[in-house]
Rosetta silent file (secondary structure, phi, psi, omega in degrees, C-alpha in Angstrom):
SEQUENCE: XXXXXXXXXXXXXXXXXXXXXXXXXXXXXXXXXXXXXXXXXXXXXXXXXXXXXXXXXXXXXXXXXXXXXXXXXXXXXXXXXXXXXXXXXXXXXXXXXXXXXXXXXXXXXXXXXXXXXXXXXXXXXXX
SCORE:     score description
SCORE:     0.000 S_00000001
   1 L     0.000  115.030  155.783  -26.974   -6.642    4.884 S_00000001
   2 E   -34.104  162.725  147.880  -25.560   -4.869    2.113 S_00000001
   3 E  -123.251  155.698  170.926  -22.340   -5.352    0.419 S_00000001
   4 E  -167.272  175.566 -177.670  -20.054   -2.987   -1.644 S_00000001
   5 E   -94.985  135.507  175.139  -16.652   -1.835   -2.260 S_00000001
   6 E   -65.233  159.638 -178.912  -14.546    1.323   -0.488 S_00000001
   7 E  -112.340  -54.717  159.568  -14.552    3.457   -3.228 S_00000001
   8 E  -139.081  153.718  162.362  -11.584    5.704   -1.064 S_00000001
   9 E  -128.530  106.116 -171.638  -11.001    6.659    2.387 S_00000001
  10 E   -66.994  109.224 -179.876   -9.345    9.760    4.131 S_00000001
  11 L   -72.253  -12.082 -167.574   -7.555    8.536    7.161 S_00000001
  12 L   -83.099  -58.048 -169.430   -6.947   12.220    7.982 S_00000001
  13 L   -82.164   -2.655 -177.246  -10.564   13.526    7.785 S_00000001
  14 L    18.680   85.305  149.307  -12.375   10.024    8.887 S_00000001
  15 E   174.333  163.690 -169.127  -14.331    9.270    6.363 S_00000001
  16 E  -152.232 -145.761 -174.812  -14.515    7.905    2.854 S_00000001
  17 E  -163.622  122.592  167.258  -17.323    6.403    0.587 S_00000001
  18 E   -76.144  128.962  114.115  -18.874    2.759   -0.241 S_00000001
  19 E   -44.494  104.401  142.349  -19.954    1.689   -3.657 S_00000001
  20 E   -29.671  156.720  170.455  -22.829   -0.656   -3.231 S_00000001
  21 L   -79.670  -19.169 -174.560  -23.044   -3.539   -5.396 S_00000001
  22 L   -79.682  -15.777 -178.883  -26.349   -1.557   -6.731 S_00000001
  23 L    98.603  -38.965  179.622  -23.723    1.207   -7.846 S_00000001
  24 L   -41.251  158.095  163.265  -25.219    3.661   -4.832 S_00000001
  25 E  -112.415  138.430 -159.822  -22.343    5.817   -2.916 S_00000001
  26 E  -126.722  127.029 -174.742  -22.830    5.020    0.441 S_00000001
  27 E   -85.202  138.371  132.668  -20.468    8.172    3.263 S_00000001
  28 L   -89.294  122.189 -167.577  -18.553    6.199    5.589 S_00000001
  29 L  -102.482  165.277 -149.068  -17.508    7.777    8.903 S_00000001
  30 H   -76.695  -67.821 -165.606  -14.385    6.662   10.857 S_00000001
  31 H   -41.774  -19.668 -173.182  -16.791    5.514   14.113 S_00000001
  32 H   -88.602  -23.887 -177.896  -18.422    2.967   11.915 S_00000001
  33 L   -48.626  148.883  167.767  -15.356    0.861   10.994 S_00000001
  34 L   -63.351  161.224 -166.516  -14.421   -2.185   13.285 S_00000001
  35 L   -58.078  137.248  174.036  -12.487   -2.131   16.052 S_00000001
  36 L    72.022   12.398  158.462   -8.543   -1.858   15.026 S_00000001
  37 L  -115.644  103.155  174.302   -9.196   -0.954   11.333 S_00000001
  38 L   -81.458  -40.873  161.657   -8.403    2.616   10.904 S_00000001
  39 L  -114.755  113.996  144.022   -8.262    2.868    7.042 S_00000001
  40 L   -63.199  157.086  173.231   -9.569    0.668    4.820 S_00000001
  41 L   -76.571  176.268  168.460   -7.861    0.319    1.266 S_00000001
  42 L   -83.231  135.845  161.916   -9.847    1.340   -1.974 S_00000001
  43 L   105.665  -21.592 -166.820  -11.142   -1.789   -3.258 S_00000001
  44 L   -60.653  140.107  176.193  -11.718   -3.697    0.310 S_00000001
  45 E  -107.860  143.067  177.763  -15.088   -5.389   -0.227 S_00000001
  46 E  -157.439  160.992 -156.239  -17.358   -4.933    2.903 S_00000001
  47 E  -123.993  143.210 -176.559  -20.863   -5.613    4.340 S_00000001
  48 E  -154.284  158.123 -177.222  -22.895   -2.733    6.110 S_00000001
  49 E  -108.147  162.890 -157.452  -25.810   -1.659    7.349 S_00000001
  50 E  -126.488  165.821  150.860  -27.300    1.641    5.885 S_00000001
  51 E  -166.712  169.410 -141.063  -29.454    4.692    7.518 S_00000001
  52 E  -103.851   97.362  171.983  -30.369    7.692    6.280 S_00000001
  53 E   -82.420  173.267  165.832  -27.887   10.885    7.495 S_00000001
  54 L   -42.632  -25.703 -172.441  -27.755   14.200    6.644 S_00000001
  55 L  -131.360   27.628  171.685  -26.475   14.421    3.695 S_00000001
  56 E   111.019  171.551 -170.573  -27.883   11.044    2.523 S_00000001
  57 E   -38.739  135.658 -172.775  -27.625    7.641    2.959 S_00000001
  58 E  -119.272  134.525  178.140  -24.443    6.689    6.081 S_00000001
  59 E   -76.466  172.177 -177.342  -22.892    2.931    6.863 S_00000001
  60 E  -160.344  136.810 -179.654  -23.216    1.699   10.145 S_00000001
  61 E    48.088   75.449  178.610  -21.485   -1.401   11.560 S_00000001
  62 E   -78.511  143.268  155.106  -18.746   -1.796    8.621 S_00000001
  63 E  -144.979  106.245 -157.039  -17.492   -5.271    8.500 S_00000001
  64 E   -73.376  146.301  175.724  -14.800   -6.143    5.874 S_00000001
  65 L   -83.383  -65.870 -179.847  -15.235   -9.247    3.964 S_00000001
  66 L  -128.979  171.606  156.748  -11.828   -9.568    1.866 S_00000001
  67 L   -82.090  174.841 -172.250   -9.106   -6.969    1.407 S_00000001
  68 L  -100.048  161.832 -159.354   -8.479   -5.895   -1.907 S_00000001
  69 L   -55.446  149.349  154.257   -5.862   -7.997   -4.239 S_00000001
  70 L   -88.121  139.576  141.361   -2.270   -6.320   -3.764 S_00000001
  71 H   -22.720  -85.743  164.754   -0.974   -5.120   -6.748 S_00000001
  72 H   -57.963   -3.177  172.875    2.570   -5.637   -5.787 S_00000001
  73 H   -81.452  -47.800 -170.571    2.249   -9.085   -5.003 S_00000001
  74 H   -64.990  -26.295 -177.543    0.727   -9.831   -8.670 S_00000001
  75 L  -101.007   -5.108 -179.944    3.758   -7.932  -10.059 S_00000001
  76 L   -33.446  171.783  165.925    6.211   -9.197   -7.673 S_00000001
  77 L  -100.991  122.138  175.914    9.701  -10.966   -9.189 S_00000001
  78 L   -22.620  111.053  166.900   10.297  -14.538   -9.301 S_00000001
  79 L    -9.021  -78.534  148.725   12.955  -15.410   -6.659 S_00000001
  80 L     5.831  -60.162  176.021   15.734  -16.266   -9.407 S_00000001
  81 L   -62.268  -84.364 -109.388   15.284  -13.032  -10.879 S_00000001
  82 L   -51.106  -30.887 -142.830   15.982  -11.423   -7.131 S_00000001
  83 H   -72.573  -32.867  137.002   18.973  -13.834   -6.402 S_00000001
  84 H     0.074  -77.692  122.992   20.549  -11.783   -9.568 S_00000001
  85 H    -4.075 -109.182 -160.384   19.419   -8.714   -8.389 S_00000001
  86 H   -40.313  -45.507 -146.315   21.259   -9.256   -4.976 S_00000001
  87 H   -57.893  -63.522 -172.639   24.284  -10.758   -6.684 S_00000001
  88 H   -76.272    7.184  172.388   24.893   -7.410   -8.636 S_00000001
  89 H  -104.887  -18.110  175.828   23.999   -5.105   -5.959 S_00000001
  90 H   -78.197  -14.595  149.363   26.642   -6.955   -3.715 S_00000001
  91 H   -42.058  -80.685  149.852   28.857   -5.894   -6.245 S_00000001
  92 H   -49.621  -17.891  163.740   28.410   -2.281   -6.514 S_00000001
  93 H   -80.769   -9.159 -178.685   28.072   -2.218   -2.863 S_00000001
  94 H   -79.804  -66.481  172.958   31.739   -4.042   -2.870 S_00000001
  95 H   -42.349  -43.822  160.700   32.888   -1.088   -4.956 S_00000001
  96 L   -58.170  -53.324  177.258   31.546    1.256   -2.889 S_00000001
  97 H   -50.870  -56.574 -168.833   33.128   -0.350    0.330 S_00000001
  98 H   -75.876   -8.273  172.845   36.739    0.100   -1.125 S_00000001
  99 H   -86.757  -44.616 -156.421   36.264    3.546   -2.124 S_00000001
 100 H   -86.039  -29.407  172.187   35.118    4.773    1.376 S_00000001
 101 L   -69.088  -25.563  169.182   38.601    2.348    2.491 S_00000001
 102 L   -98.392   18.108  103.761   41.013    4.411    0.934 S_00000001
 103 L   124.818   39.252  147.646   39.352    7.547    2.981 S_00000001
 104 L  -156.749  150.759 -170.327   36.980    8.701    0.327 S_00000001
 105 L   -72.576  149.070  169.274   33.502    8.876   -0.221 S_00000001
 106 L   -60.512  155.556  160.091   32.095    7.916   -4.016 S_00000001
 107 L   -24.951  131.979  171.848   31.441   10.219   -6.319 S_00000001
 108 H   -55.228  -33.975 -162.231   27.977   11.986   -6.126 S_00000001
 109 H   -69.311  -51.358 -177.592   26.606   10.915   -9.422 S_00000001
 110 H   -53.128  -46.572 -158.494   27.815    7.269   -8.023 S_00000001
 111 H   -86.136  -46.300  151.625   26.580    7.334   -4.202 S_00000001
 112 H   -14.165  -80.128  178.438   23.167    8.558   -5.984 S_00000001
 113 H   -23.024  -78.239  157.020   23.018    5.721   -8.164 S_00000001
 114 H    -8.680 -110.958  159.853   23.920    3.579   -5.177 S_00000001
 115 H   -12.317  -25.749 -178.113   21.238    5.043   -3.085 S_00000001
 116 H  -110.813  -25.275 -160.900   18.226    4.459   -5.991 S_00000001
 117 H   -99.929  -15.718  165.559   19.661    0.914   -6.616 S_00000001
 118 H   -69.175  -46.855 -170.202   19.006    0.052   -2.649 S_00000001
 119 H   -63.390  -34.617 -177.639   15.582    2.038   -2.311 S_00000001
 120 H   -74.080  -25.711  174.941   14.889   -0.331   -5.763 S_00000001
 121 H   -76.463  -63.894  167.037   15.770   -3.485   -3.871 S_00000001
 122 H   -48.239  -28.734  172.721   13.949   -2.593   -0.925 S_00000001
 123 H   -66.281  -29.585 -152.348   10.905   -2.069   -3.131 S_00000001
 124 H   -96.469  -39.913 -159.618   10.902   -5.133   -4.560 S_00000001
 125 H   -89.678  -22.554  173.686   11.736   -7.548   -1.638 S_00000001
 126 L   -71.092    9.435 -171.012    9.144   -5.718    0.728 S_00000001
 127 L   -87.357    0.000    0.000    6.579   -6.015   -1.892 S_00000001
């Protein structure tokens, strides 16, 4: 049974393409993936069986071996940093609270800021 790497996969269009370990591009169609995998990632290493389609060789019976490394995990931040992080966003979020208590909303430039330094938190602790 071969093995190779997705090289990408369109979850819209169901279907993508295998690299082989030989370097071949191998089309993958949606129906061959296992049950309860709709998209594999690029990089997912996976074992397949091959036959010969229309337009050239097609997998059959996909079966992934590993997922591919996250990224964000390898760059996550050390706890430490985060608690830091948090410290100073409970700050500016402090700041914020007492502005909206006296019966006004921050500044735009400010509730922006605000707004990018949460979506930046959230990034970090969901990675």
């Amino acid at each position: 049974m071969p093995t190779g790497k997705v090289r990408f996969f369109d979850e819209g269009r169901g279907f993508g393409f295998i690299t082989g370990e030989d370097g071949s591009d191998v089309f993958l169609h949606a129906s061959a993936l296992p049950a309860g995998v709709t998209a594999p990632r690029p990089g997912a290493k996976v074992e397949y069986d091959v036959a010969d389609g229309k337009r050239g060789p097609s997998a059959l019976a996909v079966r992934l071996v590993s997922a591919p490394p996250s990224v964000a995990k390898a760059h996550r931040k050390k706890p430490e940093d985060m608690v830091v992080i948090i410290e100073d966003l409970i700050k500016v979020l402090d700041d914020t609270s007492n502005t909206l208590r006296r019966g006004r909303y921050p500044e735009r430039r400010s509730a922006t800021k605000v707004a990018g330094l949460l979506r930046a938190v959230a990034g970090d602790l969901e990675a």
